[in-house]
N, C-alpha and C positions, 0 to 999 in steps of 0.2 A: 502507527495509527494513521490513517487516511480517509478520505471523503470529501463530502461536500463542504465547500466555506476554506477549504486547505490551499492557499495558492504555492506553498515551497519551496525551498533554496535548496542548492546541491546537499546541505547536509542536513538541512531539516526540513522536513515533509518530501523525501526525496523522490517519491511517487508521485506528488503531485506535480514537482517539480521536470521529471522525464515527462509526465503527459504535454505539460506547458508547452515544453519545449520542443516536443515532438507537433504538439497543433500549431505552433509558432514556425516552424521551419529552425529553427534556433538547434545549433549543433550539443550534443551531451556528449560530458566527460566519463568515462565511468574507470576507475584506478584499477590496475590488475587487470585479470583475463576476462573480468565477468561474470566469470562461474561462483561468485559467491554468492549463499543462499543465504535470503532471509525470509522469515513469515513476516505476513504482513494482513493488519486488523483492520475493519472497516469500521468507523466511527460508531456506527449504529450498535455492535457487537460491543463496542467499549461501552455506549453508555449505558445497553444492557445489563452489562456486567456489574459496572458501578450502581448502578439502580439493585441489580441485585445483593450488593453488600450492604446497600446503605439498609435495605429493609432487615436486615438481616443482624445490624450492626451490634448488638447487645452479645449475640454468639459468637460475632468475628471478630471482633476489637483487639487489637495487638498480635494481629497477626498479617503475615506476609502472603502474599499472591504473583504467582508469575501470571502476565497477561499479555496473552500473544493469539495469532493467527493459526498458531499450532502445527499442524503437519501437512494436514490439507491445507492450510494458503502457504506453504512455502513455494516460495519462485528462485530463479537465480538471476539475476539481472539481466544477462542475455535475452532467458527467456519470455520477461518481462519488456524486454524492447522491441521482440518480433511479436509479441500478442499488443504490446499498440502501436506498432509497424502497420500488422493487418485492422486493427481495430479499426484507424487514421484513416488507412489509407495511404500514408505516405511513410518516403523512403524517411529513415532517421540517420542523421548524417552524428555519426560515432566517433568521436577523439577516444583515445586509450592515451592512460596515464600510466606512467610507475603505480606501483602499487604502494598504498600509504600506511604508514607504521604505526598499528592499533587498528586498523581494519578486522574486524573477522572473518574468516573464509566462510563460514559457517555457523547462523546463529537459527534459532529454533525455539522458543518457549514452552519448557513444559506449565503445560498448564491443568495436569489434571488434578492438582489442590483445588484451585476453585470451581472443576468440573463438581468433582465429587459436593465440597460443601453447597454451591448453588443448582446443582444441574444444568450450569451456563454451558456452554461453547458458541464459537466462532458459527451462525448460519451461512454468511454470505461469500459465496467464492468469489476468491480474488480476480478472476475473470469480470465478474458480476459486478464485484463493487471497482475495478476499475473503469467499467463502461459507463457505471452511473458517476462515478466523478467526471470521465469526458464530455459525462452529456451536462454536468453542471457546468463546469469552465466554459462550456461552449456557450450556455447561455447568461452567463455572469461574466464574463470577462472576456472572449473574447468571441469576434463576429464570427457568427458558423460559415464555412464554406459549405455548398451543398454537396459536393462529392464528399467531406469528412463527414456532415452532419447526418448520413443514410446510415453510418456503421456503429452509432450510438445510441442509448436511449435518447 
């Protein structure tokens, strides 16, 4: 889960954490080749989601939900570093690490249980809700340059 209000550390909110640092000049690490896929959710769709259980809660109670980004927001980090590469504007200066032990190369939520019981899914593409997070850091945390501030909301 990512968005607005999310500032992130390398292992938690790690989205927000690559924008930071990519609007920062700030070098990022990423372990392995890169090519590891994850989905990834935009705040608005989680609370969605949970709004939609809570209403719901007398039918769903004691049971489990996978809640992800689903298929359409899966990125591979790579990919995600050259989409706010170009978003930025600027270059993103890349360390490569060993790869770390309990990584997964490949994670993906299925989430069509709580499709089915809410009619929920994922609206916002990760494209989308990465933009709107850069445009929020920009104006919450850190001074917009105007060359990066033209490629965001």
């Amino acid at each position: 889960i990512y968005g607005p209000r999310q500032f992130g550390t390398e292992d938690q909110g790690w989205v927000a954490h690559f924008l930071l640092s990519a609007l920062s000049g700030r070098p990022i690490t990423i372990y392995g080749d890169g090519k590891q896929v994850r989905d990834i959710l935009h705040v608005s769709d989680a609370v969605a989601a949970y709004r939609g259980v809570l209403a719901r809660i007398e039918n769903l109670k004691g049971q489990a939900f996978n809640l992800g980004g689903g298929p359409r927001n899966a990125v591979s980090l790579r990919s995600l570093l050259s989409e706010i590469a170009i978003m930025t504007g600027r270059d993103i200066v890349l360390r490569q690490d060993i790869e770390r032990t309990g990584d997964q190369p490949f994670f993906i939520a299925d989430t069509r249980k709580i499709e089915a019981a809410l009619g929920w899914r994922a609206h916002v593409p990760w494209r989308e809700g990465i933009s709107d997070l850069a445009g929020w850091l920009l104006r919450h945390r850190l001074q917009p340059h105007a060359e990066v501030a033209r490629y965001v909301a």
